[in-house]
N, C-alpha and C positions, 0 to 999 in steps of 0.2 A: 373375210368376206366383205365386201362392197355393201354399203350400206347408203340407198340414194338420199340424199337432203332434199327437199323441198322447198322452193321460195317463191316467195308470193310476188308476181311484177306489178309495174306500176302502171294504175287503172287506166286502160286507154276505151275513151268512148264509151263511161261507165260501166266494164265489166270487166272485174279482178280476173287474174287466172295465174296459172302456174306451175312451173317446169321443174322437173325432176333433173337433178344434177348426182352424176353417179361419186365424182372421186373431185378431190382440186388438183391444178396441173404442174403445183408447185408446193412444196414444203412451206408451211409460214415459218418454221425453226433452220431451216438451212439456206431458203429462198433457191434449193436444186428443184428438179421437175421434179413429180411423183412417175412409180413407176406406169401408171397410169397417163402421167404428161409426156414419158418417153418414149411410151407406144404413139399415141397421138402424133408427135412431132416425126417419130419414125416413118409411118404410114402416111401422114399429109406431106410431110417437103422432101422426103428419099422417096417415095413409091414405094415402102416397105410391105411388100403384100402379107408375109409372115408376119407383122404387127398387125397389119388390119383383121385377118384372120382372130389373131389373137383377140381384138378390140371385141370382134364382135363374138368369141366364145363369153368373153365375160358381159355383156349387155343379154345376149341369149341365157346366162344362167342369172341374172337380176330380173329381167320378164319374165322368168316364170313361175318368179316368186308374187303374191298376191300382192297390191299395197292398196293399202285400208285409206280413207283420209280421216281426219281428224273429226270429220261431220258425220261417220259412217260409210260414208259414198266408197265406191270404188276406185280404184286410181286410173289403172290403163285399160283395165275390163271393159270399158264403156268406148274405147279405142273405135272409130270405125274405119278409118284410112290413116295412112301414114306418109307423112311428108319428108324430104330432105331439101334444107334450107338453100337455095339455088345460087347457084358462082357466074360470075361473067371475068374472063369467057366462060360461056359454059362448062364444064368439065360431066362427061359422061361416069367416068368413075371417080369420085371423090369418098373421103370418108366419109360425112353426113349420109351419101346416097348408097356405098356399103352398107351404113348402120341401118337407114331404113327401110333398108329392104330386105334386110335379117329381123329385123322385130318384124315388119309384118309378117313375114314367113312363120312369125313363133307363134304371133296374135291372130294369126288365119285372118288378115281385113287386107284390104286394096292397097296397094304404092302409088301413091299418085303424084310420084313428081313431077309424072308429062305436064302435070296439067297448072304447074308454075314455073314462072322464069323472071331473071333479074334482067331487066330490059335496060338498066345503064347503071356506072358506078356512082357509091354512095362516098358521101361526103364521111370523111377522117373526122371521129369527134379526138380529142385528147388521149381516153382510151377507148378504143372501139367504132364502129363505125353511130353516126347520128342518127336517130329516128329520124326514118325518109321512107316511109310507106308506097310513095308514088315510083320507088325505085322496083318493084316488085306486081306480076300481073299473074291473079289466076284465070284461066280459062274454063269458066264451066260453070254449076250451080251445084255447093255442097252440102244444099237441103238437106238437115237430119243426119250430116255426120261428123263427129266429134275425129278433129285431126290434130293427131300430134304432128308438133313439127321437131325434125331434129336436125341436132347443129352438133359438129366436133368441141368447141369451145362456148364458154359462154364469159363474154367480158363485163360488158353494163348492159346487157337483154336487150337492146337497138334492133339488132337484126330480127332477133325471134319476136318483138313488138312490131315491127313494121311488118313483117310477114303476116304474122295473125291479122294488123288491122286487115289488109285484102285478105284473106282466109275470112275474116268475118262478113267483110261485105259481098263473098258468095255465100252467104250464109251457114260457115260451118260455126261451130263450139271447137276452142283451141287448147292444145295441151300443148309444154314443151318440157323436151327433151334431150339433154347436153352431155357429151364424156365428159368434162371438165368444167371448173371453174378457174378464172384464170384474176390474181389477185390483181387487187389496183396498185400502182406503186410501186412494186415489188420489180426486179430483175431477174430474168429467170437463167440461171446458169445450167 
């Protein structure tokens, strides 16, 4: 059973937060994908709809297990809309936008990806794309509700940082949510 990690990112605009990461996407003992990273890579660069199906049976059986945080608080219970992390060009089905739109379906809360889009690309850091906030627009006001945002990978948190910052300056509370962690340095065969 999948067991999600929790990592705390780094504080942007004074307020800590922090995404749940289900599996990593590589082996640290063999540097091969996990079978978790073969699904991923299956359903994002083949169109493997039988993987994405897959992805998202097992995210649907990790949501509907309770997660506690370490202060008490609830983890996703307090969920009230659900994001996926936006691609230019656009792409209408991507994993990110399978996956949250199966968690909210699990978590009964809103999909609101209409209501972001990446309005130009983001500059290549070393690994991962750079915090670039301005690369990213919501449209709307998210008075009062806590959105997860979710991403297929998670490299060094850039993307899901600069999203939350606009996520916050509509005013929501940000969670995030990744199938993977994808090691620094590593090769992935």
């Amino acid at each position: 059973m999948i067991q999600p990690e929790r990592k705390k990112l780094e504080i942007s605009e004074g307020q800590p937060w922090f995404t749940w990461i289900l599996a990593n996407y590589t082996d640290f003992a063999t540097g091969k994908k996990t079978p978790t990273g073969r699904l991923i890579s299956a359903a994002k660069y083949k169109g493997d709809l039988a993987a994405s199906k897959k992805l998202i049976s097992i995210v649907d059986t990790v949501i509907s297990r309770p997660f506690i945080l370490r202060d008490g608080r609830a983890g996703l219970q307090k969920v009230t809309a659900v994001v996926a992390v936006p691609s230019l060009p656009a792409k209408l089905i991507s994993v990110p936008h399978r996956i949250s739109a199966g968690i909210a379906k699990q978590l009964e809360v809103d999909e609101v990806s209409n209501l972001v889009c990446k309005v130009r690309p983001t500059d290549k850091a070393k690994f991962g794309s750079a915090l670039d906030p301005s690369a990213y627009e919501v449209d709307g006001d998210l008075s009062g509700h806590t959105v997860l945002i979710v991403d297929d990978v998670f490299k060094s948190g850039n993307t899901l940082e600069s999203l939350a910052i606009q996520l916050r300056a509509a005013n929501a509370d940000v969670i995030g949510f990744c199938l993977a962690k994808a090691v620094h340095g590593m090769k992935v065969i």
